[in-house]
N, C-alpha and C positions, 0 to 999 in steps of 0.2 A: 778929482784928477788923480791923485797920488791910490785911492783906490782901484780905479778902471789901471793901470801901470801894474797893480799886486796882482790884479786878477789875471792880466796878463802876461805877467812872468809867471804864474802858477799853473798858466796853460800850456807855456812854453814845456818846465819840466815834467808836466803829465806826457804830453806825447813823445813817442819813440819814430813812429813813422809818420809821414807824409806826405798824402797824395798831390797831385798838383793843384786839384780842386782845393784839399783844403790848405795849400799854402796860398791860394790865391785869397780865401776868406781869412788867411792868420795876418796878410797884409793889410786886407782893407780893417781888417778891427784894428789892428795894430795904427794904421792912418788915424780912423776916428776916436782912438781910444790916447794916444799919445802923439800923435802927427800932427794934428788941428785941422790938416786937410790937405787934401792931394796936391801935390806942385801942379801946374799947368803942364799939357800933354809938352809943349817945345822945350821946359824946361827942364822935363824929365826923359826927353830924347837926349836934350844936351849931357845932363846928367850918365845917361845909358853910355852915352860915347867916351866921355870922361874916362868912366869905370872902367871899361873896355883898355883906354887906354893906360892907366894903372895897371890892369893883365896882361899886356904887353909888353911892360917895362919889367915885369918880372920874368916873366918868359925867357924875353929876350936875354935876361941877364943870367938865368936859371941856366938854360939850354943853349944859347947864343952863347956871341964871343965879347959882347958888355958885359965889364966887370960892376958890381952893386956901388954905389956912391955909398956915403955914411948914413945920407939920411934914410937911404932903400932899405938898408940891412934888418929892419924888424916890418919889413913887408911880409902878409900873406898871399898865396897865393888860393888857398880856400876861402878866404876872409873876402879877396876881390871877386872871386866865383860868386859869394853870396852876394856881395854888395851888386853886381852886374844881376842878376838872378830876381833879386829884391824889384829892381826900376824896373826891370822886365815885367814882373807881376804888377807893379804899379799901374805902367802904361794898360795892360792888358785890363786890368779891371776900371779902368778910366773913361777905354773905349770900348767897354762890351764884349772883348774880347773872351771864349770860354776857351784857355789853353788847354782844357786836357784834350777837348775835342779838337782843337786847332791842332796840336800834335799827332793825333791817331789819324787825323783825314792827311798830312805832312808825310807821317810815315809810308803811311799808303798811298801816297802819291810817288816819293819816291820807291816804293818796293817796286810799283808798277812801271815807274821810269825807266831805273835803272837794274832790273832783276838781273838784267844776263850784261851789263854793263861793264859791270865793275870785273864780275868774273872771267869775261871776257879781255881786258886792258892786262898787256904784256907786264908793263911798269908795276904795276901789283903782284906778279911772282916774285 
């Protein structure tokens, strides 16, 4: 175990970029290699929702008119990005999901939805 953990922090500081692909396989090793195994898909919605709301509570406090409690104060706000981003790829590799093509067929749905939309809506000047 404490071997599969070395190999994978030494993969961590080799790479510079990454794809969505291969962050979706940096998770699942990352599960089998140090996780023991995937949460259950509702635990890791709940989990998603959770995180979600951790980035809220920063937000809100960051750009809103809540001020940070003591225990907020050594909050991130990239740290909850990732943590939110993480359960995301979790679920997605759980259930089959291939995110990068899930995103490009997304984009292009919305390009095609909304193409003259947005450009269109007053509120946006």
């Amino acid at each position: 175990m404490e071997e599969d953990q070395k190999v994978h922090k030494e993969r961590q500081v080799e790479r510079t970029e990454l794809s969505i692909r291969d962050a979706q396989a940096s998770v699942d090793d990352w599960i089998k290699t140090v996780g023991v195994r995937y949460f259950s898909e509702l635990t890791n919605l709940a989990q998603l929702v959770e995180e979600v709301g951790e980035l809220a509570r920063i937000i809100s406090r960051t750009y809103g008119e809540q001020s940070f409690k003591e225990t907020d104060k050594n909050s991130s706000l990239k740290d909850e990005m990732a943590d939110i981003l993480f359960v995301l790829i979790c679920l997605a590799n759980q259930t089959g999901v291939d995110l990068t093509e899930a995103f490009d067929d997304n984009l292009r749905k919305k390009s095609q939805r909304d193409g003259e939309r947005h450009r269109n809506n007053p509120k946006l000047r």
